[in-house]
PDB file of N, CA, C and O in Angstrom:
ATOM      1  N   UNK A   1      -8.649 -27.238  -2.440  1.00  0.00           N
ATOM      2  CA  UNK A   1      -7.306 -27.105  -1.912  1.00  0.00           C
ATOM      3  C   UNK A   1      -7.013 -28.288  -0.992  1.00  0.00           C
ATOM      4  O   UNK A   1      -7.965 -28.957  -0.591  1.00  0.00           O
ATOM      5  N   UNK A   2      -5.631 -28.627  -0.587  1.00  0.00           N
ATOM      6  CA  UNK A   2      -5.457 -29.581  -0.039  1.00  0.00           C
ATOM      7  C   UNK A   2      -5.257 -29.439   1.242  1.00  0.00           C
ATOM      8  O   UNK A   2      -5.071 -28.244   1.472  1.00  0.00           O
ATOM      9  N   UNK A   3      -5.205 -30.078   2.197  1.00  0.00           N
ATOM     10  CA  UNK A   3      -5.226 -29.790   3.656  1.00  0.00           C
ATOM     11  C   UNK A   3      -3.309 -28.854   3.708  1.00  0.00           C
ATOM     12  O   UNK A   3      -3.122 -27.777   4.274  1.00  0.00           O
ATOM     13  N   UNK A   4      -2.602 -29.371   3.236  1.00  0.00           N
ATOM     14  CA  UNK A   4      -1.203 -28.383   3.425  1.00  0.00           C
ATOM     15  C   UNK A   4      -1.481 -26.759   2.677  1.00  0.00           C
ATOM     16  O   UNK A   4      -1.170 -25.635   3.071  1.00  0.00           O
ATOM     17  N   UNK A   5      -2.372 -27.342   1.151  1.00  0.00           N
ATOM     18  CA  UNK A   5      -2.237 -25.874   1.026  1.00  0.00           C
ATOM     19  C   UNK A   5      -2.938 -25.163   2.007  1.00  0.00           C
ATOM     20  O   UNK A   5      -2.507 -24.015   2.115  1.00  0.00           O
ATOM     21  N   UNK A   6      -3.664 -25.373   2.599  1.00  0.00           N
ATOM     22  CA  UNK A   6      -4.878 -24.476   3.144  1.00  0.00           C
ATOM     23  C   UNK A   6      -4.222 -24.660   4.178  1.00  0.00           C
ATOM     24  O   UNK A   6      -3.916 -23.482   4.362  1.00  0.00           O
ATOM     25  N   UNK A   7      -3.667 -25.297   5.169  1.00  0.00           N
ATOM     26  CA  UNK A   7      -2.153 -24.748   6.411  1.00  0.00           C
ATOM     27  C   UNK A   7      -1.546 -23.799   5.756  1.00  0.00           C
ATOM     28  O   UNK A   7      -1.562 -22.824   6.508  1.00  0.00           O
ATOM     29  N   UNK A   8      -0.867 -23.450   4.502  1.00  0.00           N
ATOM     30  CA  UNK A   8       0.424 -23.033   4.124  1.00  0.00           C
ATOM     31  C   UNK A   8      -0.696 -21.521   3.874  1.00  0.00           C
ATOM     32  O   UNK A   8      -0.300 -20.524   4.478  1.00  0.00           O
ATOM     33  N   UNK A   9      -1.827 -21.372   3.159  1.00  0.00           N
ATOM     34  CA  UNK A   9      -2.737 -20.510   2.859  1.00  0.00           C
ATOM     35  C   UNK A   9      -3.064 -19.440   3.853  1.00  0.00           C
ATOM     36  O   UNK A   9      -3.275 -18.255   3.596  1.00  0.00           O
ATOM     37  N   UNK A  10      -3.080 -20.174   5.333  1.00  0.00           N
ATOM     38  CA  UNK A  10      -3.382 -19.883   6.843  1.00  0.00           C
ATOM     39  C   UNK A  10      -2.611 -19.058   7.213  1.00  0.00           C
ATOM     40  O   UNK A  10      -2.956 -17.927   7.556  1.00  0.00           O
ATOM     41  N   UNK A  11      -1.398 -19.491   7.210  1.00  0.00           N
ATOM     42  CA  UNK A  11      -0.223 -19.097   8.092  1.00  0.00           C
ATOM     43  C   UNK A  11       0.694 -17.759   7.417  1.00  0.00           C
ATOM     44  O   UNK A  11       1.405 -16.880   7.903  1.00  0.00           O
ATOM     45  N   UNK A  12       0.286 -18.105   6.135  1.00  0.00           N
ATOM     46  CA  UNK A  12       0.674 -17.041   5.028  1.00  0.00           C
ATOM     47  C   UNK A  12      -0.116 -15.314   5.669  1.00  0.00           C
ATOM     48  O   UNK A  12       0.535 -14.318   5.982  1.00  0.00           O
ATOM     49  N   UNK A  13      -1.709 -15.466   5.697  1.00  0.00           N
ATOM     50  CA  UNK A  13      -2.019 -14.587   5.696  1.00  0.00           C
ATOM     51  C   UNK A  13      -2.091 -14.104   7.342  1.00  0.00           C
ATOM     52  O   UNK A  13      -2.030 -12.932   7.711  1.00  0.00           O
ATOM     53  N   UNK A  14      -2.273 -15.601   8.466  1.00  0.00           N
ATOM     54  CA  UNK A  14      -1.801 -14.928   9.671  1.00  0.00           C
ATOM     55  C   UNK A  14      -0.691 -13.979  10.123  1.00  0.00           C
ATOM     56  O   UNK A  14      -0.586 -13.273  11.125  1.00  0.00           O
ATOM     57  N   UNK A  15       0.177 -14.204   8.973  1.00  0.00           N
ATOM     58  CA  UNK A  15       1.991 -13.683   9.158  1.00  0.00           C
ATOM     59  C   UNK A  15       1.887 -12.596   8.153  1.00  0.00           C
ATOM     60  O   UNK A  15       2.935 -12.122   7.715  1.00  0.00           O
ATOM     61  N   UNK A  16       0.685 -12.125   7.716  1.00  0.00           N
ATOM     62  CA  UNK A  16       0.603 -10.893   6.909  1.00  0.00           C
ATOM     63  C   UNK A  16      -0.259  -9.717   7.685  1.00  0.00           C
ATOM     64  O   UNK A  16       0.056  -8.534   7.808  1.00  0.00           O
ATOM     65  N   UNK A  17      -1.176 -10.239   8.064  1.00  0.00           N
ATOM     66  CA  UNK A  17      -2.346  -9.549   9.308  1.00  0.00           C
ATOM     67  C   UNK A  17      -0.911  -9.249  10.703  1.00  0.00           C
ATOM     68  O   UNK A  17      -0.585  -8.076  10.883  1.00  0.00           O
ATOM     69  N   UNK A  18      -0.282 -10.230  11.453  1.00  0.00           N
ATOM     70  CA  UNK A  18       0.483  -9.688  12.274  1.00  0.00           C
ATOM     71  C   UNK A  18       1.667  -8.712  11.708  1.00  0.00           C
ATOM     72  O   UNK A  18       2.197  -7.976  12.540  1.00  0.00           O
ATOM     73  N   UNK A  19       2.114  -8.650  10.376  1.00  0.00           N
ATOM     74  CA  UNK A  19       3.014  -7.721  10.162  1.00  0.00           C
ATOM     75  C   UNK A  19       2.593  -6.209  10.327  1.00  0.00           C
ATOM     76  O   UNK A  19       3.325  -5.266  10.628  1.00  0.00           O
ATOM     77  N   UNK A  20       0.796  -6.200   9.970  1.00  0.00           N
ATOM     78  CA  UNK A  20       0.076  -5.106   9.790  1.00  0.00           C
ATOM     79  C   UNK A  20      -0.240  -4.682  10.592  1.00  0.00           C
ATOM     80  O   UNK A  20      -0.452  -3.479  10.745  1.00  0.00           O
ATOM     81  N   UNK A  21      -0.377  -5.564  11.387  1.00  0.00           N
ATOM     82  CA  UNK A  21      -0.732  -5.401  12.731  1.00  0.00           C
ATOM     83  C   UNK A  21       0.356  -4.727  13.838  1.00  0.00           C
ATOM     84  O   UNK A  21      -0.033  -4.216  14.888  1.00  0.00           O
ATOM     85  N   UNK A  22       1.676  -4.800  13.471  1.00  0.00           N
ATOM     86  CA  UNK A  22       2.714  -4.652  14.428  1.00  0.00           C
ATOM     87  C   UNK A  22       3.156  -3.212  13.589  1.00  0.00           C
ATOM     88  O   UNK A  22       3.741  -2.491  14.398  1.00  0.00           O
ATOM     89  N   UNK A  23       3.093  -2.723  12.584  1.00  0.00           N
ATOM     90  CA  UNK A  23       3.142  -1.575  11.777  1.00  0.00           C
ATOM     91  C   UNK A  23       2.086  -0.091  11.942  1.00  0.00           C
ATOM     92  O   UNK A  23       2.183   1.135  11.890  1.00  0.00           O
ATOM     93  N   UNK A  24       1.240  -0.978  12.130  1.00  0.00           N
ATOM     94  CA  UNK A  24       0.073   0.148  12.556  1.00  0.00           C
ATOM     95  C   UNK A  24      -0.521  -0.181  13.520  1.00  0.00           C
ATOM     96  O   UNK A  24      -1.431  -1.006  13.429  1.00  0.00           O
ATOM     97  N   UNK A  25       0.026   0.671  15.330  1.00  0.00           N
ATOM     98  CA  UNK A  25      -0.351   0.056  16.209  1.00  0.00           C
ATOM     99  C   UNK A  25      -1.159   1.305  16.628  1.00  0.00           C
ATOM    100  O   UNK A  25      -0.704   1.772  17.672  1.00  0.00           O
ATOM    101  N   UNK A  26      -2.067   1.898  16.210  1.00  0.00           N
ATOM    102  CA  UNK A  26      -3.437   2.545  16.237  1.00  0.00           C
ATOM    103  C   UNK A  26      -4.367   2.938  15.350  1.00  0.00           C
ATOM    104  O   UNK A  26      -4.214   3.176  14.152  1.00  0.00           O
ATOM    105  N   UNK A  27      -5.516   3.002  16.127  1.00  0.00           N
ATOM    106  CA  UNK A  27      -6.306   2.837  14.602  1.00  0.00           C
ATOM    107  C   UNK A  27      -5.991   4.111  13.731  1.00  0.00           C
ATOM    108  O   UNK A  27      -6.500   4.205  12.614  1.00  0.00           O
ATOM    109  N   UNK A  28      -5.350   4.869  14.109  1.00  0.00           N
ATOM    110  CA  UNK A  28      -5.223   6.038  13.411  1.00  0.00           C
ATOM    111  C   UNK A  28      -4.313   5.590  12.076  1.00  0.00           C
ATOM    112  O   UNK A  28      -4.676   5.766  10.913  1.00  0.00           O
ATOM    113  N   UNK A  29      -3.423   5.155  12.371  1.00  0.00           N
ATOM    114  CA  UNK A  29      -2.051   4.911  12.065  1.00  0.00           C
ATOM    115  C   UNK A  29      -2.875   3.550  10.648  1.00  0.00           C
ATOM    116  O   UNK A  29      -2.533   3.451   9.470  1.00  0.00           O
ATOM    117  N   UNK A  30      -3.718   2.915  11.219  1.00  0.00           N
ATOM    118  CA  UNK A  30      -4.520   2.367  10.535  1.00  0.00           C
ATOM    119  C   UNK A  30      -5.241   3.137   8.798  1.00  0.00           C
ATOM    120  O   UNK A  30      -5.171   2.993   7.578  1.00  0.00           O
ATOM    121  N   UNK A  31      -5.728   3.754   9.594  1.00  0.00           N
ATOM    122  CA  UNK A  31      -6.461   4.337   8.561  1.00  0.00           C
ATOM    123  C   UNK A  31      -5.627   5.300   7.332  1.00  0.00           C
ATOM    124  O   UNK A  31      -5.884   5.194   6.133  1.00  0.00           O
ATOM    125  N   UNK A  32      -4.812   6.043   7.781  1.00  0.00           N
ATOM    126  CA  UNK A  32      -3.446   6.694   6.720  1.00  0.00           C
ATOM    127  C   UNK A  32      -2.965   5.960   6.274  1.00  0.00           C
ATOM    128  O   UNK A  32      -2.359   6.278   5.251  1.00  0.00           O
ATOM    129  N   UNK A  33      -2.905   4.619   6.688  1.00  0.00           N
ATOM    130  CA  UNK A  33      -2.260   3.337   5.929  1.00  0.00           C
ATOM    131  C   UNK A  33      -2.981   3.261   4.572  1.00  0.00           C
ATOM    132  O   UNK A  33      -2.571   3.447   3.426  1.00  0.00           O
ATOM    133  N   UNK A  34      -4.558   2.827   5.217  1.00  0.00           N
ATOM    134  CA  UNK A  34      -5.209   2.580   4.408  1.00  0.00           C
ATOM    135  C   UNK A  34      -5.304   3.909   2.970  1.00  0.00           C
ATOM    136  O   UNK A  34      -5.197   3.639   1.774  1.00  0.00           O
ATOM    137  N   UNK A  35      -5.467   4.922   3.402  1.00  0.00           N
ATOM    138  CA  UNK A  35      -5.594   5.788   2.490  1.00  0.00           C
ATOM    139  C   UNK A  35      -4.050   6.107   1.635  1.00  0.00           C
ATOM    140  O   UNK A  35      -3.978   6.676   0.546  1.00  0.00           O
ATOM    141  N   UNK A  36      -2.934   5.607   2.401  1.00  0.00           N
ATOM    142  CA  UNK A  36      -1.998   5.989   1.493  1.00  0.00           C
ATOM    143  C   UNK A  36      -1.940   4.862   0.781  1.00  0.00           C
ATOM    144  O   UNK A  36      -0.859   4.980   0.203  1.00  0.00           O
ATOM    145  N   UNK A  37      -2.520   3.595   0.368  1.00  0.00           N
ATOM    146  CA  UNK A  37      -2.784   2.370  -0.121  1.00  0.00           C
ATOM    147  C   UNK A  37      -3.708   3.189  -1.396  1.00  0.00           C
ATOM    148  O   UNK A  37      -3.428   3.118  -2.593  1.00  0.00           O
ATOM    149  N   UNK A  38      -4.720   3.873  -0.876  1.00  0.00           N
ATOM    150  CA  UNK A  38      -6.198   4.228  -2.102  1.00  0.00           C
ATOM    151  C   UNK A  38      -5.436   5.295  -2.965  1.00  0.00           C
ATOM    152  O   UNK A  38      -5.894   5.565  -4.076  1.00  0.00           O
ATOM    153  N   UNK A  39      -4.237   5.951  -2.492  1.00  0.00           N
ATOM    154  CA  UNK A  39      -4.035   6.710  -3.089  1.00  0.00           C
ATOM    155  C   UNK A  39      -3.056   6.694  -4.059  1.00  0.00           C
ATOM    156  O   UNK A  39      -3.013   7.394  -5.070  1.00  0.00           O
ATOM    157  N   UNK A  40      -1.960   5.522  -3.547  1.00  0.00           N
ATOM    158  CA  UNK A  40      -1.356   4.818  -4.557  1.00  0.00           C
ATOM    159  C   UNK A  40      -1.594   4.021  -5.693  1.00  0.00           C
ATOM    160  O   UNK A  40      -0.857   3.651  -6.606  1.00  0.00           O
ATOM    161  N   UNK A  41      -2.998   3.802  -5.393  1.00  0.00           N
ATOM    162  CA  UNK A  41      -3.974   2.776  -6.580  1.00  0.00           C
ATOM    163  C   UNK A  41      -4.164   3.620  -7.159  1.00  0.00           C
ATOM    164  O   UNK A  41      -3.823   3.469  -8.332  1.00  0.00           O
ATOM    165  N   UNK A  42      -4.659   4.720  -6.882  1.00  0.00           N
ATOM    166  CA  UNK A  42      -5.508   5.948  -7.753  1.00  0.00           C
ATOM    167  C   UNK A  42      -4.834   6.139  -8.719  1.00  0.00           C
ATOM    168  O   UNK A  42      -5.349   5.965  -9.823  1.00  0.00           O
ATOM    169  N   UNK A  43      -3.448   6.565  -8.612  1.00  0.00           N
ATOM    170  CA  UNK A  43      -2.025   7.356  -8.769  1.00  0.00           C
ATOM    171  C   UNK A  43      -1.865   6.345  -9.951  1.00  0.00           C
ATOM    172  O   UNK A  43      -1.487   6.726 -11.059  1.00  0.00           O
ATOM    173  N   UNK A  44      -2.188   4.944  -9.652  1.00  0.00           N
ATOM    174  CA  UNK A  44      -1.726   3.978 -10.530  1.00  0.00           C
ATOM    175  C   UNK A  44      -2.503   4.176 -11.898  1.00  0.00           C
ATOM    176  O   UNK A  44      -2.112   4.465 -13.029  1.00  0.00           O
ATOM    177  N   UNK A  45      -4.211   3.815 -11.165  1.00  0.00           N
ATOM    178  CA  UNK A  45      -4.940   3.818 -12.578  1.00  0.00           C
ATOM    179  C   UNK A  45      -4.982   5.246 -13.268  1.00  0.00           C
ATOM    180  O   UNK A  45      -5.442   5.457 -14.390  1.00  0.00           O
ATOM    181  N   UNK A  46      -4.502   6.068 -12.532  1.00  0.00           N
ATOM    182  CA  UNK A  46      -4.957   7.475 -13.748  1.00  0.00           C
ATOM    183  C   UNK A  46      -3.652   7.040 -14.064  1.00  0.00           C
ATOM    184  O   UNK A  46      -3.808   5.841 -13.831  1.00  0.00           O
ATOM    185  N   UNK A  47      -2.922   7.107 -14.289  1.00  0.00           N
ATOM    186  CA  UNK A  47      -0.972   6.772 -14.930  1.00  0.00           C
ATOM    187  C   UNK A  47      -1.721   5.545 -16.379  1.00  0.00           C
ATOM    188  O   UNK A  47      -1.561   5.744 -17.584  1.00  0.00           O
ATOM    189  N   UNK A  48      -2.366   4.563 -15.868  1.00  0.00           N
ATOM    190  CA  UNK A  48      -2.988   3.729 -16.982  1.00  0.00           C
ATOM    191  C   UNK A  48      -3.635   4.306 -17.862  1.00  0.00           C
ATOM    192  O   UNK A  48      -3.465   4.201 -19.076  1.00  0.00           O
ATOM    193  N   UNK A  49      -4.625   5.123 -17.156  1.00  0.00           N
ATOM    194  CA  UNK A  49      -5.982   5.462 -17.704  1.00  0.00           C
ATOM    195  C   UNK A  49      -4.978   6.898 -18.732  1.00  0.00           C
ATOM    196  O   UNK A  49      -5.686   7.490 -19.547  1.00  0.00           O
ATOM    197  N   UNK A  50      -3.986   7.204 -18.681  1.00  0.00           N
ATOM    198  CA  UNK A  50      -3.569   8.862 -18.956  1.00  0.00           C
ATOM    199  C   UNK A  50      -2.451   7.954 -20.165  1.00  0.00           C
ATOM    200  O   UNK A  50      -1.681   8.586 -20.887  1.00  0.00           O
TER     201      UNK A  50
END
């Protein structure tokens, strides 16, 4: 990668971590995130898999 992509690569995912970060401001709030994430995948592949 080139030195801009890997700035542009940076800043991309810094400005993705602070969105997540400002969305789920405990770890609780964290973790239901996370699981309503596993559960939407799930939801996905049995819909594939079915």
């Amino acid at each position: 990668m080139t030195n801009s992509k890997t700035k542009a690569f940076t800043a991309i995912i810094l400005s993705a971590f602070a969105m997540l970060a400002a969305a789920c401001n405990t770890v609780e709030g964290v973790g239901q995130d996370l699981e309503s994430a596993g559960d939407a995948a799930e939801r996905t592949t049995d819909e594939i898999a079915n």
